[in-house]
N, C-alpha and C positions, 0 to 999 in steps of 0.2 A: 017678710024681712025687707028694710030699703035695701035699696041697690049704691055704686057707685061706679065710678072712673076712673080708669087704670090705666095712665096713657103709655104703650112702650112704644120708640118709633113713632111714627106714622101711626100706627093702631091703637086704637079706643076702646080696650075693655070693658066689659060691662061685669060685675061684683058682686057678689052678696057684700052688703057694709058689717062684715064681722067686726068681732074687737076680740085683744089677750083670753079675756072672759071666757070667752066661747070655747075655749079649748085648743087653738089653730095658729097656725103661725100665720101673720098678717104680710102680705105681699110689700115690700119697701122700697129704698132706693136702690141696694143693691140687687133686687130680684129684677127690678125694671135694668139697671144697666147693663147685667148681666143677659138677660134676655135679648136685649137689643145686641150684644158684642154676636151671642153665639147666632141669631137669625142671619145680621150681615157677614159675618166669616163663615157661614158656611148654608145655612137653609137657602138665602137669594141664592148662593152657586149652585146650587145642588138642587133646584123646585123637585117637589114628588119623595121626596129624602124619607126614609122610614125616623122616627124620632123618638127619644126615652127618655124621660121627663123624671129622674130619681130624686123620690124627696119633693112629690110635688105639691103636697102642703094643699092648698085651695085651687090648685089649676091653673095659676096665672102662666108661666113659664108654656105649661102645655098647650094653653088657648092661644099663645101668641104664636108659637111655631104655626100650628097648623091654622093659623091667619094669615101668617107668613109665606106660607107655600108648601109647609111639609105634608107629607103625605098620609102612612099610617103612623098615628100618634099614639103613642101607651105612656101612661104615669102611676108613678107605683110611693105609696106613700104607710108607714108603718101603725099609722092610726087612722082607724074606722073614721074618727070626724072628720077630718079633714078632705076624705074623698070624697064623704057624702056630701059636704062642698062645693069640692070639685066638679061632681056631676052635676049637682045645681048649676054653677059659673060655664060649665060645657054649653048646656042647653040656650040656656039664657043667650050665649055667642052664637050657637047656632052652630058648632064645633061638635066635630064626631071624632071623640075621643073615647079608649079605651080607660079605665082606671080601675087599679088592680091595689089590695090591701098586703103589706108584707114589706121585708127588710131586704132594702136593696134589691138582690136582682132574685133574690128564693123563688118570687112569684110567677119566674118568666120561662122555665123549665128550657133554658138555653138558646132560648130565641136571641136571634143578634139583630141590630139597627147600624144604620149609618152615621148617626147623629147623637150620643147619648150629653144631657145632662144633670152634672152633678150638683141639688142645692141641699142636701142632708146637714140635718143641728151639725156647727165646729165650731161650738163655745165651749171656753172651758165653764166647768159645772157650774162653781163660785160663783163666775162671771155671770153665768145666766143665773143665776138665782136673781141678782141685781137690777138683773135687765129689765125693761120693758115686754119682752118680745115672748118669755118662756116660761108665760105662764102655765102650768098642765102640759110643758112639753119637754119633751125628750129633751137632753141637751150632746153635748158630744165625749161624754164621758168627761173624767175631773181636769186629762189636759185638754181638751175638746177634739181628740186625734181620734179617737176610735172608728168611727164610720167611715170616715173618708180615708184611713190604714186601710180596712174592709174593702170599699170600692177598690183602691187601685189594686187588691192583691186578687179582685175578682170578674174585674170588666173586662180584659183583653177577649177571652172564649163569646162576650157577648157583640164584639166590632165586626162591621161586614169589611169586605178586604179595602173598601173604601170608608170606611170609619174611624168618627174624631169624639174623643171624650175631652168635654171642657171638665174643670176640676179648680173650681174656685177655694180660696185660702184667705182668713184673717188674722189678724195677727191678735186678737180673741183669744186666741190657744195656742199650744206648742209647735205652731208653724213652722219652725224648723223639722222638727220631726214628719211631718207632714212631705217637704221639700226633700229631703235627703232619703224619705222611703220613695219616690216617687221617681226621684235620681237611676237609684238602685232597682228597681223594677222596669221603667220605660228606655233608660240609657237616652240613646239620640234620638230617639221618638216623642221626648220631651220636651214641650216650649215654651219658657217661661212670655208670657204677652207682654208686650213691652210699647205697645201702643196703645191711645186714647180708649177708654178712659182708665185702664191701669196701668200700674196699683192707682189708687183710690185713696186719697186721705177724706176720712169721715168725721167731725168732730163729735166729742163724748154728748151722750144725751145727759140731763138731767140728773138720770137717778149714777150715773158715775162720780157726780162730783161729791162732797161734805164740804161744808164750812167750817173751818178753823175756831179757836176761840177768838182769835184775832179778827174774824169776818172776811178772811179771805178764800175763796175756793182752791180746792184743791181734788187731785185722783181719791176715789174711795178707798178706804183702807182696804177692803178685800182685794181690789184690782194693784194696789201695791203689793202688798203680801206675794200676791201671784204673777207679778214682776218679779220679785224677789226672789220667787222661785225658779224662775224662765219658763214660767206657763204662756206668760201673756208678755205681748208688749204693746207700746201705746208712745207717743210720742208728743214735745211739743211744737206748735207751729202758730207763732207769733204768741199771742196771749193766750191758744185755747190749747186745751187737751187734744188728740184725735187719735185713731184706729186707721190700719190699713186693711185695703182690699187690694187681695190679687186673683192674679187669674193665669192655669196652664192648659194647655190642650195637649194633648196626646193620641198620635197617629196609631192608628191598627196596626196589629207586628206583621200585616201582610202589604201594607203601603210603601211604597218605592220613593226613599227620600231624596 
């Protein structure tokens, strides 16, 4: 299989060139920004950091850590393709990475890290049926909350007394709900990121917009409908469509704020 280039930061992935096809969620812009936020807030501070890679799809987020400086690296992702993948993408980097098959943290029989992050499906269903991205893949349930409910009501037992869970949010799904369970679980140990690069406006791809009979584009009906519901939201910004990306971290219940 060709290969490609993955640049996060400074560092130069090397790829299997999968595609939707394949069955795997393909590494994007937000995997790269995302990667980049969580290495410089916290792997540069911390070189040697143990690190948890949920949701880690083909390994990018994982290879970049531990290119980065983290230490012991584990990635835990809930489909068998994807890690076999991964372990390909490992090697190829030259990256001694663990990777483990299972939902969330099941597969880690309580082991804690200092470092965990969060990129698990948080599309609403609809939404990802439309997308590009979910083909043969799990999505985050109809409002795309489910998983990432799951994580925050299960990661705290996995933080060492110096551990940060990032917990990224689009506005894809019922982001509020997301924001307000997370409120209620972490209190002051929650922090919404408020510096470069989020939130994130993304404009809509392609398969979001339809043509009117008029010939003008507009949001697709499904992604309306589920507006209309407050599953999703989306926003305009000048002429285009677009999606936000956010991003929170969350300090260990044993960290001294």
């Amino acid at each position: 299989m060709k290969t490609k280039t993955f640049p996060v930061g400074d560092l130069e992935l090397v790829l299997l060139n999968t595609t939707p096809e394949d069955g795997v969620f393909e590494p994007n812009t937000i995997t790269k920004l995302f990667s980049e936020y969580v290495i410089n807030d916290y792997i540069k501070q911390n070189p040697g950091c143990s690190f948890l890679d949920l949701g880690c799809g083909t390994g990018a987020i994982a290879i970049a850590a531990k290119k980065a400086g983290a230490g012991r690296v584990v990635g835990v992702d809930i489909m068998q393709m994807s890690v076999n993948f991964a372990q390909q993408n490992a090697k190829l980097n030259n990256a001694d990475i663990e990777f483990k098959v299972g939902n969330l943290f099941e597969p880690l029989n309580g082991e804690q890290f200092d470092c965990i992050s969060y990129d698990v499906s948080a599309m609403a269903k609809e939404a990802a049926k439309i997308s590009p991205w979910y083909v043969g893949i799990p999505s985050g349930g109809s409002d795309g909350t489910g998983p990432s409910l799951e994580a925050i009501e299960k990661v705290d037992p996995h933080m060492t007394k110096k551990g940060m869970f990032y917990l990224p949010y689009i506005t894809l799904a019922n982001y509020r709900k997301i924001v307000e369970k997370a409120q209620e679980k972490f209190g002051s140990r929650l922090k919404e990121v408020q510096e470069k690069p989020f939130p994130k406006d993304i404009p809509f791809c392609e398969q979001f917009y339809e043509i009117t009979a008029e010939g003008r584009m507009t949001a697709h009906r499904v992604l309306k409908e589920l507006k209309g519901k407050g599953l999703v939201d989306f926003f305009e910004k000048g002429s285009r469509l677009v999606w936000r990306a956010h991003m929170q971290k969350v300090y260990s219940p044993a960290y001294s704020l």
